[in-house]
C-alpha angles and dihedrals in degrees: 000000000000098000091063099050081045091078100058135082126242089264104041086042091054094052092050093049111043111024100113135147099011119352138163120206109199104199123199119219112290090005087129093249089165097054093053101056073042085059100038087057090050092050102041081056094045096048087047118272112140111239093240087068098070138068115195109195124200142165092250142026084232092071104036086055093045090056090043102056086043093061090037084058098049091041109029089215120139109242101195090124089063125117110206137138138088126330081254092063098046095050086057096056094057095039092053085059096044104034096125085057089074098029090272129147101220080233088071114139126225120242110220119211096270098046076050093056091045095053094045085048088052098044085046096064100040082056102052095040077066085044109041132230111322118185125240091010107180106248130239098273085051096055087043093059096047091039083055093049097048092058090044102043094032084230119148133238102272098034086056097046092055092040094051096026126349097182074073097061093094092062098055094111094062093041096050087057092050091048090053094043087045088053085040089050092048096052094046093060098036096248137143136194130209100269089051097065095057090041103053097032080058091047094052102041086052093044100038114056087178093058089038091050084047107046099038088043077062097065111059077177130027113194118191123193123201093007089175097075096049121118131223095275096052095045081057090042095059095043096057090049094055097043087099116047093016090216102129126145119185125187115207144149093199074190089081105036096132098162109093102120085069107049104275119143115207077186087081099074088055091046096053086041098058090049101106123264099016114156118227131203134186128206098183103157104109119217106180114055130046127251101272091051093049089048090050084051102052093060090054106046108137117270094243104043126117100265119264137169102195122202136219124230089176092081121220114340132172113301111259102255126222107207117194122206135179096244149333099286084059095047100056090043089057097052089043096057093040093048085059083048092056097045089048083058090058101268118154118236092222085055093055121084132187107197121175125170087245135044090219089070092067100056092090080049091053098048089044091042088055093044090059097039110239115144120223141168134230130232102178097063129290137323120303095240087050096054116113098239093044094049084052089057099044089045091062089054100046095064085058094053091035117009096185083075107130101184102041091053091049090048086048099050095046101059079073130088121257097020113109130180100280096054088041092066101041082061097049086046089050096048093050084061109051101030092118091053119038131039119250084258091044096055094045088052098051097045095045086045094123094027117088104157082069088069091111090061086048112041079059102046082053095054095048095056087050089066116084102189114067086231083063106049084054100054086046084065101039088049115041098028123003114051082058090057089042096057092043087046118033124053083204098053103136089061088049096047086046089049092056084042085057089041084053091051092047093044090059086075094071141083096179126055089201085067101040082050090046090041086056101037085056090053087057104037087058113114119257142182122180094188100062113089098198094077132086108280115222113188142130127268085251095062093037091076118133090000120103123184122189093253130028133179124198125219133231101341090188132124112264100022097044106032085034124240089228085059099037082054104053085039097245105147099137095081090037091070086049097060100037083048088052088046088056095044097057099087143080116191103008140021129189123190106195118198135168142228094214133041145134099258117127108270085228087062099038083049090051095114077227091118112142101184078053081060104064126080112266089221091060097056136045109228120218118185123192098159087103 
């Protein structure tokens, strides 16, 4: 026993040892949180507890599996009678014994995220063919997006719909019957989707005393990873299976609970700390980031966190810089080149990171990146250039440079209303044949001559061409047509409008479409390979999460783009300071905040007082300016 215990710090070891009946560890960044519910596994089999006593919940099988086989290794004792995995998981397996509680068979099927998508699509058309056809109807991913957040905040309908979209909110009526023939649906064919399992293993273990006494007289221990990022459900979850036996550790940082979006309190740490007699630990030495860095962290951690003072066990290191630039081009020709600098000092690629709060501020990156030939791959999605919305708008733009484009006319006619495929490739057909000839207005006209109900295609084709400057056509597009489509179509509609706003930005630098077209095409033409680890990693801070490189750079620090004007103006700064507390935590050796003098962001937003690398103590940092 006491080599294990041996290989873990005072803090670590405490919490280990003593966290009984219900306890909370608040673990700081790079504190090895993960190795203490690890631990605690370890120590509750080796003091006698039988593995199917206990239920270890994390956020991935992954995980569950990787703890696991780590205490399987140091005890040698087979851990078949465990019960571990996700929430989702757990909530099956109850549900599989209970089904006829909620009018369930035990055979019922899961609906993944897409079978949910098609059945929603399904039940959506049925419902508007009763309807009619209603304009600017939010689309099945939509109605997806707003039916998830609603089960996992136990929201209802409307409160959802304005939280998520309130331009949606006339058409409440429609959605709430979708929402019931799509629960109707469900039932009918004995399915269930994700949400459903947490709802109605919630539901069970609150109705059926019989069922909650059964299954919570099953887990002597309950062991919860990563508690921070739990929702409302599984914070009740959790709650009802430990109402027997009381034993209940939970591991958490609520300062970086960055999930909110989708449904994630950070309010849950606070709640199951106020219960009484909860225990609290605290796991505050900090083994990933030098000293410099740590010092840096502990003046930003977030207002309404649990109170921590990390320390560092990596002594000194370089100061974190905050480079200022005078806009977004210099700033990715700076990391660029410093990323080359760093390389030629024996980096390795795989060890550098480039995060940023929205995927739009990494499209100059990714050009410059391109230019200087240093390969890189992308956590966050895909490249820019490689997006959907981007490819539309591309698309638009690429008739008018080539208008024997086939593809580009059938991607184009088919983002409006009433063209199908087939139509969309008799235009494309059409267009091919008569590009020497007629003009891109001319073709659509002529086409469409006996179509009238096409004018919207038209009247904006027409505008484009109207529009001499590349940064023009595309704000034609955004303006008059494609914001719109990307509202009724995209749950995720504010990042990909701020992506065509960047796109916009970019676009300004150049006189020739036939360059802005080339400068993009050799982006994405650029060879990548997710699955290499020894090149540069691009990614949000979202996806950043539990990753840490040697060396990370931050993009675009400044109000309005991080924190993020949606945020500074709903007023949502508590989670902005999460995720900008995640971003500085990544790396282990340097960090570099870039920021600029100059962006497109509202004056009302970059005057905000809302600055966090004003925030941070000039003695902390070295400034470097470059915007002279």
């Amino acid at each position: 026993m006491t080599d294990y215990l041996a290989e873990l710090d005072e803090e670590q070891r405490e919490a280990v040892l003593n966290s009984s009946e219900r306890s909370i560890v608040i673990a700081g960044p790079g504190s090895g949180k993960t190795r203490v519910i690890t631990y605690k596994l370890l120590h509750l089999l080796r003091t006698g507890v039988r593995p199917s006593e206990i239920l270890l919940v994390t956020f991935t099988r992954a995980a569950a599996n990787e703890m696991i086989e780590r205490a399987r290794l140091l005890t040698g004792v087979d851990l078949e009678g465990i019960t571990a995995g996700t929430f989702h998981h757990v909530c099956n397996l109850i549900l599989r014994r209970y089904a006829v509680r909620v009018g369930l068979s035990p055979n019922f099927s899961i609906l993944d995220e897409e079978d949910s998508k098609s059945l929603i699509k399904h039940v959506r058309t049925l419902v508007l063919e009763r309807e009619g056809d209603i304009k600017h109807f939010p689309t099945h991913n939509v109605l997806q997006k707003i039916f998830s957040y609603c089960a996992n905040t136990l929201t209802s309908l409307h409160e959802a719909i304005l939280k998520l979209n309130p331009r949606y909110a006339e058409f409440e009526p429609v959605i709430e019957k979708i929402y019931t023939e799509y629960t109707v649906e469900k039932r009918n064919q004995n399915c269930v989707d994700y949400d459903d399992l947490l709802i109605f293993a919630v539901q069970i273990l609150q109705q059926d005393h019989y069922a909650r006494v059964r299954e919570a007289s099953k887990y002597k221990w309950i062991l919860v990873d990563e508690f921070q990022d739990t929702n409302i459900l599984q914070l009740q979850l959790i709650e009802l299976l430990s109402s027997v036996h009381g034993n209940i550790v939970v591991v958490a940082d609520d300062s970086q609970s960055i999930y909110s979006f989708r449904g994630a309190r950070y309010e849950n740490v606070r709640d199951f700390m106020n219960v009484q007699n909860t225990k609290l630990f605290k796991i505050q030495t900090n083994y990933r980031s030098s000293e410099a860095i740590v010092t840096l962290i502990n003046r930003i951690i977030p207002k309404n966190s649990v109170p921590k003072i990390l320390r560092a066990v990596r002594p000194g290191g370089a100061k974190p810089l905050v480079v200022e630039t005078n806009d977004k081009e210099q700033e990715a020709r700076y990391v660029a080149r410093e990323i080359l600098k760093l390389i030629e000092q024996d980096f390795e690629p795989g060890e550098i990171a480039v995060l940023y709060r929205s995927h739009s501020h990494s499209l100059d990156l990714q050009i410059e990146l391109s230019k200087s030939q240093i390969d890189f791959r992308i956590l966050s999605g895909i490249r820019f250039t490689e997006t959907a919305h981007v490819k539309d708008i591309l698309a638009f733009l690429k008739i008018f440079h080539n208008p024997r484009d086939k593809i580009s006319w059938s991607r184009v006619a088919r983002l409006f209303p009433g063209i199908g495929a087939k139509t969309a490739a008799n235009l494309a057909e059409y267009a091919s044949q008569f590009s020497e000839s007629k003009t891109v207005v001319q073709i659509v006209q002529e086409f469409f001559e006996k179509k009238n109900q096409h004018k919207e295609m038209l009247d904006l084709i027409q505008k484009i061409s109207e529009k001499e400057s590349v940064s023009e056509k595309i704000a034609v597009i955004l303006e008059d047509f494609y914001s719109q489509y990307l509202q009724d179509t995209y749950p995720d509609f504010h990042d990909r409008q701020m992506d065509v706003e960047r796109l916009i930005q970019i676009a300004e630098r150049y006189k020739s479409l036939e360059r802005f077209l080339s400068d993009l095409s050799l982006n994405e033409a650029t060879e990548d390979n997710n699955n290499s680890k020894n090149k540069l990693t691009l990614t949000t801070v979202h996806q950043a999460k539990g990753l840490e490189w040697d060396v990370v750079f931050i993009l675009s620090v400044n109000p309005g783009d991080f924190p993020s004007y949606y945020a500074l103006a709903d007023g949502n700064l508590d989670e902005e300071e999460r995720i900008f507390y995640v971003a500085v935590t990544r790396p282990r050796k340097l960090l570099y905040i870039l920021r600029q003098r100059i962006t497109s962001v509202p004056y009302m937003y970059w005057t905000s007082g809302v600055d966090f690398v004003k925030k941070i103590p000039p003695s902390l940092v070295k400034h470097i300016d470059l915007s002279f």
